[in-house]
N, C-alpha and C positions, 0 to 999 in steps of 0.2 A: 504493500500500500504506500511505505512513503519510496519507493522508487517511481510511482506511479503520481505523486504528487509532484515530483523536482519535474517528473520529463514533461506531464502538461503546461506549464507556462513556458516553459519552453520550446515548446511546439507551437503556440501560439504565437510567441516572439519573432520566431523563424518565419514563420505564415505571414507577419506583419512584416518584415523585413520584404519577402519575395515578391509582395503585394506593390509594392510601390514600383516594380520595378516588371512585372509579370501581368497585371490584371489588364484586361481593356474590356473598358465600359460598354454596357446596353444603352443602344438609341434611348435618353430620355428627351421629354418637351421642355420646351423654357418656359414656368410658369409657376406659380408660388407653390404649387407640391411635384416634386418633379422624380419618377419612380423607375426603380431598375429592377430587376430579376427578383431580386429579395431583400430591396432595401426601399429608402425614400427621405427626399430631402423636405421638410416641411418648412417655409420660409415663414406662414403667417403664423405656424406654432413656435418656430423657431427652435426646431430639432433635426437630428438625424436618427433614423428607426433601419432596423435590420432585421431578418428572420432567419434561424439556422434549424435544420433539420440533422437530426441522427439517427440511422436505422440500428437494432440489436443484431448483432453478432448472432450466426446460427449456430448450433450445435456446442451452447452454451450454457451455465446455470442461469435460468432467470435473473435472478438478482446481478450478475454480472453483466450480465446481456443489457440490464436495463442502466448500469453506470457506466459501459460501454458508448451504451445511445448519447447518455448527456452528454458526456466527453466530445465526442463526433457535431451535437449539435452547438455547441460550446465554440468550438472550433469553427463552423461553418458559420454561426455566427456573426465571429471576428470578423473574418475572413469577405464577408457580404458588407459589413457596416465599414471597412474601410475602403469597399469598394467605393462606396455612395460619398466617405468623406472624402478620398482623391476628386472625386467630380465637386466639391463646393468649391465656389468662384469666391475668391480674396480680393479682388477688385477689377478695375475694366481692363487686365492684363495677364493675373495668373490663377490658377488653381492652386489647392491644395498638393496635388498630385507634383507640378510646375515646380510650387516653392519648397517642398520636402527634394524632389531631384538635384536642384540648386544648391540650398542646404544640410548638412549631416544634422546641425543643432535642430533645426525646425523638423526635422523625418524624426529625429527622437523623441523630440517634444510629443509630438502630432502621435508616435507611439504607445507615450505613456499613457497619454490621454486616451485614447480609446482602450487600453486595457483597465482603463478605470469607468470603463459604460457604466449606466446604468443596467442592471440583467433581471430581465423578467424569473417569477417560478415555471421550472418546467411544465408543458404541459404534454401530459401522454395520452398517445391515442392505441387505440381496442388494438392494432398489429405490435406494439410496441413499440415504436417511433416517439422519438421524445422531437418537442419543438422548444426553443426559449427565442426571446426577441432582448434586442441591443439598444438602447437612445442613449444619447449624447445632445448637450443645449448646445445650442449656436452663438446663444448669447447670453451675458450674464456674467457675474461671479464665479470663475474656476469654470469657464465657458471654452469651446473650441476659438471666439473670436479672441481670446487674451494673448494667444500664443503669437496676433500676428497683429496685436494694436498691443505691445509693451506699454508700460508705466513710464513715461519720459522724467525726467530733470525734475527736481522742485525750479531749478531757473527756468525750466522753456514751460515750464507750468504757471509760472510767474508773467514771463510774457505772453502766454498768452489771455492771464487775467486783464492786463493790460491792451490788449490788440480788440479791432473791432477789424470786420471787414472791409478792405484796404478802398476806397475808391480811386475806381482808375477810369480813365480816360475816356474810357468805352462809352460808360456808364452816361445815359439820361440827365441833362440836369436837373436837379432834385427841385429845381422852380416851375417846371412843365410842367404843374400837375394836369394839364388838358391831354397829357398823352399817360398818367395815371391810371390805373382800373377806377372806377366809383368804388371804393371801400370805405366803409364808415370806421374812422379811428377813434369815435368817442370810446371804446372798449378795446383793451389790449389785448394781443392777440397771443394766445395760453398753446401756440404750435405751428408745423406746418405740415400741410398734406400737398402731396403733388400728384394731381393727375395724370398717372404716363398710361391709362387705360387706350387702346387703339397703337398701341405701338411698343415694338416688339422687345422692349425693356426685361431683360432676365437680372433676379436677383444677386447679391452680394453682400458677402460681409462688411465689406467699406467702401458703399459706392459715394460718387460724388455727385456735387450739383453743379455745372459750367455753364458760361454763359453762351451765347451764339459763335464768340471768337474761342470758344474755349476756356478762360480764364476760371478758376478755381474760384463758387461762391460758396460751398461749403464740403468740406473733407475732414479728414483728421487733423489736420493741419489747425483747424480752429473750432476744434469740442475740448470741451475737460476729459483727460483720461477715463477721470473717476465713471463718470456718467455712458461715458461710452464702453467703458469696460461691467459698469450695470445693466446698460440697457442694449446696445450693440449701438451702432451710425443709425439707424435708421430701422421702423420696421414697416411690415409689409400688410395689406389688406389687397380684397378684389371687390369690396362695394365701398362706393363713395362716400353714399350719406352713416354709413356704417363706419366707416373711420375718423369720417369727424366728431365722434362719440368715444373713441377710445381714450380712455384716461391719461396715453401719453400725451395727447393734443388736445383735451377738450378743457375748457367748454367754450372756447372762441376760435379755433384754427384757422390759418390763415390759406385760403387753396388757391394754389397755379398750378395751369394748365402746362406739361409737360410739350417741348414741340419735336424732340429728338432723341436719341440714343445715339451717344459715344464709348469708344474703347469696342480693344476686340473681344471682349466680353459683353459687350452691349448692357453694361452695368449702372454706367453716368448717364445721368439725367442731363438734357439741355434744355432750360428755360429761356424766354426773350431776355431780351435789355430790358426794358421795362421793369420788367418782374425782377431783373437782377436788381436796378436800381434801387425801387422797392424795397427791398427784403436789406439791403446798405444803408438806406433811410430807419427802419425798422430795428436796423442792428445798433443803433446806435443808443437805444434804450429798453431794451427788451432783451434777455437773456434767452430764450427756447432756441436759439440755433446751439449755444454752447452748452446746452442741456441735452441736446441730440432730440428732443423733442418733435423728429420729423416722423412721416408714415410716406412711402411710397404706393399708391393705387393702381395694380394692375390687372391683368386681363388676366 
């Protein structure tokens, strides 16, 4: 029995090791739950879910047969749930899969972490097949996103208590309000939703918001760690009036109409000039960008 304890996490290790380097992915859709063989990316739960299967050994003692199965389905597992985590998009550039090839520190990281899933109780069915299922959060405290938004400086934490969003050149004069939306400012706005419904926007763990030239109006670059490393950059719905109700953004949200996708991830959002201007006007007394207090609305 304990020879049989040392060699399973070890087998699992290995499996996790070959995985990064051996698996390719099932055709999934780009869309807030996005599903493979035996796993699934849930964006608007903000999880990643896995199913492993084990059959009993024949010509076995029952009871063996049946910690045989777990074993195998244990295994299979892993094995599915880091399929599903190579396929999460990191931003409009790489994957998981991407940034573990690149790095040894990050493939470790990204290792431990899923041998530390979440694990369902088995469930056994009438042949003897054991099943158990894997989740992992996306986002949050001790989340898959912490491995790839670090904790920066108390100094660049410091700047950016300090920093507002830069105005640049591009940007609308903020005295044109005839080229403004009609929005009523008597009430401050407690978020922001962006409409990128109609266009073909695939989730991410740190996406961004650019303007029509591109220009960075909100990224990592200008949230608090803390908040981002609680809540994630951003989270996700597929009804409108439905998100402007979620506690991250309510009970005033502020919603722009999305008019693009950028990166080859098709992860960043591109809003007008307007709205960029806007939201620079906005920034200058209203904390929800550096709260992360946004929601993305897609199809």
């Amino acid at each position: 029995m304990k020879k049989n304890l040392i060699i399973f996490p070890l087998i699992i290790s290995l499996l996790l090791i070959i995985s990064f380097t051996t698996i390719s992915f099932t055709t999934a859709f780009c869309g807030l739950v996005e599903t493979y063989e035996k796993g699934a990316i849930d964006w608007e739960k903000g999880i990643v879910a896995a199913e492993g299967w084990g059959f009993p050994p024949k010509n076995m003692h029952p009871g063996q047969a049946r910690l045989m199965a777990e074993r195998a389905a244990k295994v299979d597992a892993y094995r599915n749930l880091l399929e599903a985590v190579n396929a999460v998009r990191v931003d409009a550039q790489t994957t998981v899969k991407e940034s573990a090839v690149e790095s040894d520190v990050i493939r470790a990281e990204v290792q431990g972490f899923i041998k530390g899933a979440k694990i369902s109780e088995p469930k056994y069915m009438s042949d003897g097949t054991v099943k158990v299922e894997l989740t992992i959060a996306l986002s949050g405290v001790g989340s898959l996103s912490g491995i790839f938004f670090p904790k920066p400086s108390l100094e660049i934490e410091k700047e950016k208590d300090e920093k507002t969003i830069p105005e640049k050149t591009y940007l609308p004069s903020l005295q044109e309000e005839a080229k403004m939306p009609a929005i009523d400012f008597t009430k401050p706005f407690t978020g922001l939703v962006i409409n990128a419904q109609g266009i073909e926007i695939c989730p991410a763990m740190n996406p961004k918001i650019l303007s029509e030239e591109g220009q960075e109006i909100y990224g990592s670059a200008s949230v608090s760690s803390d908040f981002a490393e609680r809540f994630g950059m951003v989270g996700y719905a597929k009804d409108l009036e439905e998100a402007c109700k979620i506690d991250r953004v309510k009970d005033n949200p502020l919603v722009i109409k999305a008019l693009n996708f950028s990166g080859k991830q098709k992860t960043d959002v591109v809003i007008s000039n307007n709205d960029a201007a806007l939201l620079y006007k906005l920034n200058q007394n209203l904390s929800f960008l550096k709260e992360c207090k946004v929601i993305f609305v897609l199809d």
